[in-house]
Gaussian input, Z-matrix of N, CA and C with variables (Angstrom, degrees):
# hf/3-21g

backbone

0 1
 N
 C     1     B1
 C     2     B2     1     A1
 N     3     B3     2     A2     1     D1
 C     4     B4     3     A3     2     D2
 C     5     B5     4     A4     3     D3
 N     6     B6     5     A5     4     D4
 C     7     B7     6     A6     5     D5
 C     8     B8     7     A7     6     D6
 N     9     B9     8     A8     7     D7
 C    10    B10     9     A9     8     D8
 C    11    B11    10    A10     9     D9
 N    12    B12    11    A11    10    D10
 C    13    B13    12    A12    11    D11
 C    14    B14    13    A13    12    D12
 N    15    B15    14    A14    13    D13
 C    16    B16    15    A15    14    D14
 C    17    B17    16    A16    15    D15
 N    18    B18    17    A17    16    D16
 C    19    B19    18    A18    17    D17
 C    20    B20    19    A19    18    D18
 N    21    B21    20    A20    19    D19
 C    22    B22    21    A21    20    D20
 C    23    B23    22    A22    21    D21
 N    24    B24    23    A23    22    D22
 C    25    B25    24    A24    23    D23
 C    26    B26    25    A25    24    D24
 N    27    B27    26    A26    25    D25
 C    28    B28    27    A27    26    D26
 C    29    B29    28    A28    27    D27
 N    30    B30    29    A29    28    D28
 C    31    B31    30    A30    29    D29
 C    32    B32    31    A31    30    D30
 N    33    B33    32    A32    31    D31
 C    34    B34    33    A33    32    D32
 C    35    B35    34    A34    33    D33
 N    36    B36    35    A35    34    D34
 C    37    B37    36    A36    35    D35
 C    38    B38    37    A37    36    D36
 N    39    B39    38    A38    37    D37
 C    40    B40    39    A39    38    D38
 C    41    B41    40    A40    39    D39
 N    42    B42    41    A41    40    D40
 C    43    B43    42    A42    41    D41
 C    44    B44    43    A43    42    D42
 N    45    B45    44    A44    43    D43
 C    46    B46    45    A45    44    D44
 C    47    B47    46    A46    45    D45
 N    48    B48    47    A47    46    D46
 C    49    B49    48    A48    47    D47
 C    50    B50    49    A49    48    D48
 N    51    B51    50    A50    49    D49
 C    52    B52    51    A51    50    D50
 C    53    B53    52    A52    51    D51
 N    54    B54    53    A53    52    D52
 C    55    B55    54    A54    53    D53
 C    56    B56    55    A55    54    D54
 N    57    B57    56    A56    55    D55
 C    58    B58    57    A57    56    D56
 C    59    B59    58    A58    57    D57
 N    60    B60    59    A59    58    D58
 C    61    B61    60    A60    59    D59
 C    62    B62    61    A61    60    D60
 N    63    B63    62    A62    61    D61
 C    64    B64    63    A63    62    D62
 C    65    B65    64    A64    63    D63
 N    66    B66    65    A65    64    D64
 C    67    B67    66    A66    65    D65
 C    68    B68    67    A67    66    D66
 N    69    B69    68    A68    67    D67
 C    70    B70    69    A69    68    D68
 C    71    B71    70    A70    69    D69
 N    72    B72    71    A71    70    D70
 C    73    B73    72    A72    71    D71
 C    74    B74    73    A73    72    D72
 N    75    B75    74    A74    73    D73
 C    76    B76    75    A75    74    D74
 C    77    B77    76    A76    75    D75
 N    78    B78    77    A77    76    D76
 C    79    B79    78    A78    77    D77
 C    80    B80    79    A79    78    D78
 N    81    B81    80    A80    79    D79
 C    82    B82    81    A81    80    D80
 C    83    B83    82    A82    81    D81
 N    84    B84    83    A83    82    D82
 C    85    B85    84    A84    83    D83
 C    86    B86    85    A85    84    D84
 N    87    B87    86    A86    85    D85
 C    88    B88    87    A87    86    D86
 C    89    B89    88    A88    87    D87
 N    90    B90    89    A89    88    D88
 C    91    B91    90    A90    89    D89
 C    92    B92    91    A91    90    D90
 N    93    B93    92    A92    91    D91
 C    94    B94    93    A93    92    D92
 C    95    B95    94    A94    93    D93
 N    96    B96    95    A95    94    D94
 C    97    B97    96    A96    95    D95
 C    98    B98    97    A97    96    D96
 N    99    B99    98    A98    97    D97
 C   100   B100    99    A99    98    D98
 C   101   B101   100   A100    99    D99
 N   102   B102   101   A101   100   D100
 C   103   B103   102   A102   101   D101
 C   104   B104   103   A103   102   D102
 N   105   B105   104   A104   103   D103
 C   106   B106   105   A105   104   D104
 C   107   B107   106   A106   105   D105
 N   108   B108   107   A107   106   D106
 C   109   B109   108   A108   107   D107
 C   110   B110   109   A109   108   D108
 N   111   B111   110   A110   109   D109
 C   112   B112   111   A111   110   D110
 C   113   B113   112   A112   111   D111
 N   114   B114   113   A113   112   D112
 C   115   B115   114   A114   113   D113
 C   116   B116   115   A115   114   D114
 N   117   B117   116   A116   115   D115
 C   118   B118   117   A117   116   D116
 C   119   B119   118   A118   117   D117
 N   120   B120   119   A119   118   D118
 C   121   B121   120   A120   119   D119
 C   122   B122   121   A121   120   D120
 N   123   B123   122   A122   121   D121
 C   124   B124   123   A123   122   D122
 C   125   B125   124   A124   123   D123
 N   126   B126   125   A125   124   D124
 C   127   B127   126   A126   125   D125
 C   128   B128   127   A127   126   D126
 N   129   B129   128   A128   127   D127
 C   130   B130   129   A129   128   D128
 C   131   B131   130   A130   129   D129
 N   132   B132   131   A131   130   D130
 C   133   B133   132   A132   131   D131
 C   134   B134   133   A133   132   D132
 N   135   B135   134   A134   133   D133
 C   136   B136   135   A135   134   D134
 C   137   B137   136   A136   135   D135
 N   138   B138   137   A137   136   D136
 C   139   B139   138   A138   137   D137
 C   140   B140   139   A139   138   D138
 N   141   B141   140   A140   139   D139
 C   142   B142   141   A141   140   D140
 C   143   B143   142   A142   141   D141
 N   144   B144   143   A143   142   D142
 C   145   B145   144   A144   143   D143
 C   146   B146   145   A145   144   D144
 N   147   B147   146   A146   145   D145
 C   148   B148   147   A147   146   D146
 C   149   B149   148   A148   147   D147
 N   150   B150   149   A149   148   D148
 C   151   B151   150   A150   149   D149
 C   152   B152   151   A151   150   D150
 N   153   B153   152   A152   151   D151
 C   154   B154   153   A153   152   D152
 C   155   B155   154   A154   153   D153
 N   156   B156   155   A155   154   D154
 C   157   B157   156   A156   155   D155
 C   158   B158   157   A157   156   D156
 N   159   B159   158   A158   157   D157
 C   160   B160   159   A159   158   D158
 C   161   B161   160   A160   159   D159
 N   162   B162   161   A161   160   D160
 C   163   B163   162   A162   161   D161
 C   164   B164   163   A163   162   D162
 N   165   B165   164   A164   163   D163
 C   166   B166   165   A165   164   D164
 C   167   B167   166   A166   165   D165
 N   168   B168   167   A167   166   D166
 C   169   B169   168   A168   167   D167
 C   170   B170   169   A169   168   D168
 N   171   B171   170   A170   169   D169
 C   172   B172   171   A171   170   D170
 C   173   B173   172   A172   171   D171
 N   174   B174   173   A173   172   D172
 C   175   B175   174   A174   173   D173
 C   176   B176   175   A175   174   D174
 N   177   B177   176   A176   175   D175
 C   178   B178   177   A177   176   D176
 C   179   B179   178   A178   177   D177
 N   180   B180   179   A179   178   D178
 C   181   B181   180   A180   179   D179
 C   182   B182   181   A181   180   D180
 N   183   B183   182   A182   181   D181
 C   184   B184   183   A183   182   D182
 C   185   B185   184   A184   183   D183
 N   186   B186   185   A185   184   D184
 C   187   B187   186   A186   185   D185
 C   188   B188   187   A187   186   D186
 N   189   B189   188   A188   187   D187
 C   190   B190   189   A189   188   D188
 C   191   B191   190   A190   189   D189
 N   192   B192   191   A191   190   D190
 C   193   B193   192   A192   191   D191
 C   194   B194   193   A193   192   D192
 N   195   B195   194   A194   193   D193
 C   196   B196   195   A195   194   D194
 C   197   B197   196   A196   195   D195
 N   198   B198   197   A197   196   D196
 C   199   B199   198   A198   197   D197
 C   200   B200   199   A199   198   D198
 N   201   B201   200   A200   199   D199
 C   202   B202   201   A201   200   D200
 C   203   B203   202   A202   201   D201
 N   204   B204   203   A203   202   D202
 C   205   B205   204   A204   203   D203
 C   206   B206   205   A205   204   D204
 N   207   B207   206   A206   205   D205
 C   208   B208   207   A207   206   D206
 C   209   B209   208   A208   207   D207
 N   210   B210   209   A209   208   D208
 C   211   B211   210   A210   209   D209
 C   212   B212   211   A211   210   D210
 N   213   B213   212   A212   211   D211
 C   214   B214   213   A213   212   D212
 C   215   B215   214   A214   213   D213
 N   216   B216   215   A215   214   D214
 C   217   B217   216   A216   215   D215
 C   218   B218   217   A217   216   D216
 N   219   B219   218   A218   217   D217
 C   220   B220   219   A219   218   D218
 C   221   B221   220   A220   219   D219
 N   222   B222   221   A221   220   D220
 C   223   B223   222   A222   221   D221
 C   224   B224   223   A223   222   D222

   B1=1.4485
   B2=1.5260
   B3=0.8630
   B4=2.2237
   B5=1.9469
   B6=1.2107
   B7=1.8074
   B8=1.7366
   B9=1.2603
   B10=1.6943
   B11=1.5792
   B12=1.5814
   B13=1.5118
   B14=1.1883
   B15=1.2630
   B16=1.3656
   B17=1.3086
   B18=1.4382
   B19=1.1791
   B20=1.7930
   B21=1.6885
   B22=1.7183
   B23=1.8136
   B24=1.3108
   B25=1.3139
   B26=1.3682
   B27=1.3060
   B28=1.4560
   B29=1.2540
   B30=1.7319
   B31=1.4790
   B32=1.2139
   B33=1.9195
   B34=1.7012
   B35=1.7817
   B36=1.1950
   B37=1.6298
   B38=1.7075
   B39=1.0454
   B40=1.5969
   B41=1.3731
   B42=1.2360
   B43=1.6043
   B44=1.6146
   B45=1.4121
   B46=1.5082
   B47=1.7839
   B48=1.7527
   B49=1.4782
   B50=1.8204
   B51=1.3917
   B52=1.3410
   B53=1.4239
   B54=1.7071
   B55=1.7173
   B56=1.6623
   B57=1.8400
   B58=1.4562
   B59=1.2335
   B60=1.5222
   B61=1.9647
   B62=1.1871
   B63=0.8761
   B64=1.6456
   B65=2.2970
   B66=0.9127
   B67=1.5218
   B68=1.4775
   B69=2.2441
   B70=1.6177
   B71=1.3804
   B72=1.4963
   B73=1.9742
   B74=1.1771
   B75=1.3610
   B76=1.7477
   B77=1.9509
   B78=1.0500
   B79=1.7469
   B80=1.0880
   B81=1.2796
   B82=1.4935
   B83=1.1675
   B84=1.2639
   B85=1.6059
   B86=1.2811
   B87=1.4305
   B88=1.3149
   B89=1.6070
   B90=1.1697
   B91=1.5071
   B92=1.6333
   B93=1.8828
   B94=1.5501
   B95=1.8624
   B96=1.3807
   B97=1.4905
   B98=1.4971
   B99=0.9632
   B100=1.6884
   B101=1.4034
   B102=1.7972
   B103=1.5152
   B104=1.1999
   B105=1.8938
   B106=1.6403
   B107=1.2354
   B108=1.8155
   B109=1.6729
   B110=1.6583
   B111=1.1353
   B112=1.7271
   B113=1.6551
   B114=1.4601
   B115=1.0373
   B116=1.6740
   B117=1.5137
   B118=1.5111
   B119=1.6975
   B120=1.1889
   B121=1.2510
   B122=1.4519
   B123=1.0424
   B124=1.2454
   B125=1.5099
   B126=1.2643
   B127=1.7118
   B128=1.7320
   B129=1.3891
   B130=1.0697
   B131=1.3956
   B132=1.7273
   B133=1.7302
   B134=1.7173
   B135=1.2028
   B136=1.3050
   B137=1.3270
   B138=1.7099
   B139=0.8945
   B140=1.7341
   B141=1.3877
   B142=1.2243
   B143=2.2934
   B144=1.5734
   B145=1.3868
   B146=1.6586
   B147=1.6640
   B148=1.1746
   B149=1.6418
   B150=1.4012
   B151=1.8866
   B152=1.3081
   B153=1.3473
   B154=1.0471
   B155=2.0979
   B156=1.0691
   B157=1.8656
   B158=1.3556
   B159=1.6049
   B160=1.6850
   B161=1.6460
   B162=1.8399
   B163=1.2356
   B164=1.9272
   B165=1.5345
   B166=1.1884
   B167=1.7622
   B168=1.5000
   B169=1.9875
   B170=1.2829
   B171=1.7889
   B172=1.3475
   B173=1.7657
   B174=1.4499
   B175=1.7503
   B176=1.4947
   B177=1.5524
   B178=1.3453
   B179=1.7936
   B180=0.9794
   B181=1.6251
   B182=1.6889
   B183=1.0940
   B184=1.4689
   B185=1.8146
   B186=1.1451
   B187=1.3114
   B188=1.4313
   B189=1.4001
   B190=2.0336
   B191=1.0269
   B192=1.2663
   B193=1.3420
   B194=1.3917
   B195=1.4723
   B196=1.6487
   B197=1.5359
   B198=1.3266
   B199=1.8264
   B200=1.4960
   B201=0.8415
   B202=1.8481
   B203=1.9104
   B204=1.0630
   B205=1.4549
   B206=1.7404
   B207=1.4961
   B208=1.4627
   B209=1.6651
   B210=1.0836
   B211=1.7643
   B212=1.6991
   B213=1.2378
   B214=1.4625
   B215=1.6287
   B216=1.4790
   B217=1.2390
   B218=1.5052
   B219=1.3691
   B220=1.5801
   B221=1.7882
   B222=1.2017
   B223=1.3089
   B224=1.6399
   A1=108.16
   A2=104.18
   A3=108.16
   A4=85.35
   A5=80.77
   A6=127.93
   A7=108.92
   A8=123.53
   A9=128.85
   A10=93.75
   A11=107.72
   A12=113.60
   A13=120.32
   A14=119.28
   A15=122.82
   A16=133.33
   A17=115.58
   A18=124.92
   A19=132.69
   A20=86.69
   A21=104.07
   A22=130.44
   A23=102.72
   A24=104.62
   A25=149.19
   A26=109.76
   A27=125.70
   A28=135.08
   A29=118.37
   A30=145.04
   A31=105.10
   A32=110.27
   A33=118.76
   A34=100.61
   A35=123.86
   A36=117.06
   A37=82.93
   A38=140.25
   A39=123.65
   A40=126.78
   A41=103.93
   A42=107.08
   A43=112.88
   A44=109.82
   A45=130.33
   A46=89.14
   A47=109.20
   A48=100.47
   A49=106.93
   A50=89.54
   A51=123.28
   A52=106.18
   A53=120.22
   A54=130.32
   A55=95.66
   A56=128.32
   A57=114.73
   A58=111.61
   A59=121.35
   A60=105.01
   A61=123.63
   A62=107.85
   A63=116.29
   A64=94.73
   A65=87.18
   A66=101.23
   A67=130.63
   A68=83.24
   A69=95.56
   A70=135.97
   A71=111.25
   A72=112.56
   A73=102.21
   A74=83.88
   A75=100.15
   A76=108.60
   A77=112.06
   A78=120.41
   A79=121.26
   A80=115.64
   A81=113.74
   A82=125.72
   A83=90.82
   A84=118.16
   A85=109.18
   A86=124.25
   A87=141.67
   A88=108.82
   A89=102.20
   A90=127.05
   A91=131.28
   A92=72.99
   A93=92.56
   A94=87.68
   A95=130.14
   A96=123.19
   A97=111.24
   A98=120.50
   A99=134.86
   A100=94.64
   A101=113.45
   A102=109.17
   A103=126.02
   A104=103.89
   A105=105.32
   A106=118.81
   A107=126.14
   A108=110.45
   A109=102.39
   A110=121.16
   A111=89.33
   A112=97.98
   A113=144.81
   A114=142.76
   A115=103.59
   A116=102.77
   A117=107.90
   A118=114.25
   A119=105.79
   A120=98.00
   A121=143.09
   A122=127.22
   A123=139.06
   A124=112.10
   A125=93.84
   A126=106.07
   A127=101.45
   A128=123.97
   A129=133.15
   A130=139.31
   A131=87.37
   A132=114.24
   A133=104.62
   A134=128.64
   A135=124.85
   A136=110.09
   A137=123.31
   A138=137.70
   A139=101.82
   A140=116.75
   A141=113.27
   A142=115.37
   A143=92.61
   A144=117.71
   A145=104.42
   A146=124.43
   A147=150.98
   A148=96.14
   A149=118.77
   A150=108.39
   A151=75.96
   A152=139.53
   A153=139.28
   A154=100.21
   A155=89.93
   A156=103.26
   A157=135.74
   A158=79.47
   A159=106.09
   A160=109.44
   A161=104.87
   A162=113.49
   A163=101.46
   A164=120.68
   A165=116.75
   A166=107.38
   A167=103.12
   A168=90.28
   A169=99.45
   A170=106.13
   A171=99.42
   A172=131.18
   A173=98.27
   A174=100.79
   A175=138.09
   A176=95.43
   A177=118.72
   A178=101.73
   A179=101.31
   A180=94.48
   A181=97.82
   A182=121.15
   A183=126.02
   A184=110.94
   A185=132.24
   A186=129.12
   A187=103.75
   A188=121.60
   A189=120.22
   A190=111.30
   A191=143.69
   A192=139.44
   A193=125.23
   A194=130.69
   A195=108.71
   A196=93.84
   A197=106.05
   A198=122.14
   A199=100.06
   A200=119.40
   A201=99.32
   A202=94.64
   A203=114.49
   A204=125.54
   A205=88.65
   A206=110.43
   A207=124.04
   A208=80.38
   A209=95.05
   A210=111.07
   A211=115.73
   A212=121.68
   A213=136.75
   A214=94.98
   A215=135.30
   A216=132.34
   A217=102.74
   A218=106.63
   A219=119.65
   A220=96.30
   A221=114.31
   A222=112.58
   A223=119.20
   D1=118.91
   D2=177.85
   D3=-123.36
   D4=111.49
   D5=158.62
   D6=-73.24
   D7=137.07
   D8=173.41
   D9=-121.11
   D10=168.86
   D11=155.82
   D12=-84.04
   D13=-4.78
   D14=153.95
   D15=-87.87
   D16=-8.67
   D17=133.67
   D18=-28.54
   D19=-86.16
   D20=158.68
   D21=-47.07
   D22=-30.22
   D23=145.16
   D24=-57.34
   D25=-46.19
   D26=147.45
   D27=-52.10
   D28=-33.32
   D29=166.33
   D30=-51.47
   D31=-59.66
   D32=-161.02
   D33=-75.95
   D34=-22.51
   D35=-169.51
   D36=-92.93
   D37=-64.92
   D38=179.36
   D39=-48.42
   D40=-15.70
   D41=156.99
   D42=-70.40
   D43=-58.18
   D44=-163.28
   D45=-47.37
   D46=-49.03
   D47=-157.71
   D48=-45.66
   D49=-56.07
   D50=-157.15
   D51=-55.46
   D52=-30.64
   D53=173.12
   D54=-71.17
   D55=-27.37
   D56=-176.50
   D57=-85.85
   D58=-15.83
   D59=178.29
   D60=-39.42
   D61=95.83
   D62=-164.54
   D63=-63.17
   D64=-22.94
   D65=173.71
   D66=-44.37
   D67=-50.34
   D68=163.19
   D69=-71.71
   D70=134.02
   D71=173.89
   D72=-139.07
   D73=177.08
   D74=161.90
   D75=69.11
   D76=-137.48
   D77=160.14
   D78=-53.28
   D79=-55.51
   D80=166.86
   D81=-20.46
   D82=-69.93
   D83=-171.17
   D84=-54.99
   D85=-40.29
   D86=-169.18
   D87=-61.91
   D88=-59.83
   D89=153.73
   D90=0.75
   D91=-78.95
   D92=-157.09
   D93=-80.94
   D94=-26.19
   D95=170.50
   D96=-55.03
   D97=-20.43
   D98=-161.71
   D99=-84.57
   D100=-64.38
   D101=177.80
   D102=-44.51
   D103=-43.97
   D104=-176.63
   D105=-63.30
   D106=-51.00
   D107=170.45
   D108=-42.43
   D109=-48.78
   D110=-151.79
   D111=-80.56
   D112=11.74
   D113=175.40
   D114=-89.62
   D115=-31.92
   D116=178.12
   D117=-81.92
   D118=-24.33
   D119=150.48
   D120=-91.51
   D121=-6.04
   D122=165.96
   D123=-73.53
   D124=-36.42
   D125=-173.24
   D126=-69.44
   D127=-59.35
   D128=175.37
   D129=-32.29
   D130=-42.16
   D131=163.95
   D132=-76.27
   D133=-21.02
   D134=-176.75
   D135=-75.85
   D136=-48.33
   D137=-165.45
   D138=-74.70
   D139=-56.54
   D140=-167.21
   D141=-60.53
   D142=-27.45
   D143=167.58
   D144=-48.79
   D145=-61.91
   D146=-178.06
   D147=-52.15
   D148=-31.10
   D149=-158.58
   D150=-95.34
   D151=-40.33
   D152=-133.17
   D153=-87.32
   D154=-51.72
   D155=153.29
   D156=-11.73
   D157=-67.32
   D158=-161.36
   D159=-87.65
   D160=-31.89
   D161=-177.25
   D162=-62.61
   D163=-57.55
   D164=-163.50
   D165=-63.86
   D166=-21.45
   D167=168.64
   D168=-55.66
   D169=-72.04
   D170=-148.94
   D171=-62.48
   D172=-10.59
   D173=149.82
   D174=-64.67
   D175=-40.70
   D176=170.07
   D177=-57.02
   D178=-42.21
   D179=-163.92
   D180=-81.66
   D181=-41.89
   D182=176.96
   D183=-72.77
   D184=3.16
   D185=169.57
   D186=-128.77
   D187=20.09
   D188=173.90
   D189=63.67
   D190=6.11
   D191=134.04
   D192=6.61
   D193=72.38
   D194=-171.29
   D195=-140.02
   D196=48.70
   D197=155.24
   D198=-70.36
   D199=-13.87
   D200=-167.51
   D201=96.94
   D202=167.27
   D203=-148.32
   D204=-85.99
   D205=174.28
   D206=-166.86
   D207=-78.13
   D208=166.06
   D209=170.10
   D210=-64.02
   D211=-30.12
   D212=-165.32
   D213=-81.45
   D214=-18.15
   D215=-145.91
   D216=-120.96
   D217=-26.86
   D218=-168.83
   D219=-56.31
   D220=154.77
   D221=173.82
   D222=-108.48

């Protein structure tokens, strides 16, 4: 499975829809708030994973780094 951030983008606005059904109450509702924290957290860890990525290139690239990527980065 290969995941994009545009993926997760699409995830967080299909959440958003799904928190506006104005339709939903009660349990439901309860519910579907329940899914979204843990979507906002999952997401959060994705994103901060993503800074976390980009930060060790762009050191790597700014200190000559040309071992080939840290072990954590390899795909």
């Amino acid at each position: 499975m290969k995941n994009t951030l545009g993926d997760l983008n699409n995830h967080l606005f299909a959440q958003l829809e799904r928190l506006s059904d104005e339709e939903l109450k009660g349990d439901a509702l309860q519910e579907e708030i329940e899914r979204a924290k843990s979507v906002t957290q999952v997401s959060s860890q994705i994103i901060q994973n993503g800074t976390l990525v980009l930060n060790a290139n762009k050191y790597a690239k700014e200190w000559g780094v040309k071992e080939g990527k840290p072990r954590m980065l390899e795909g």
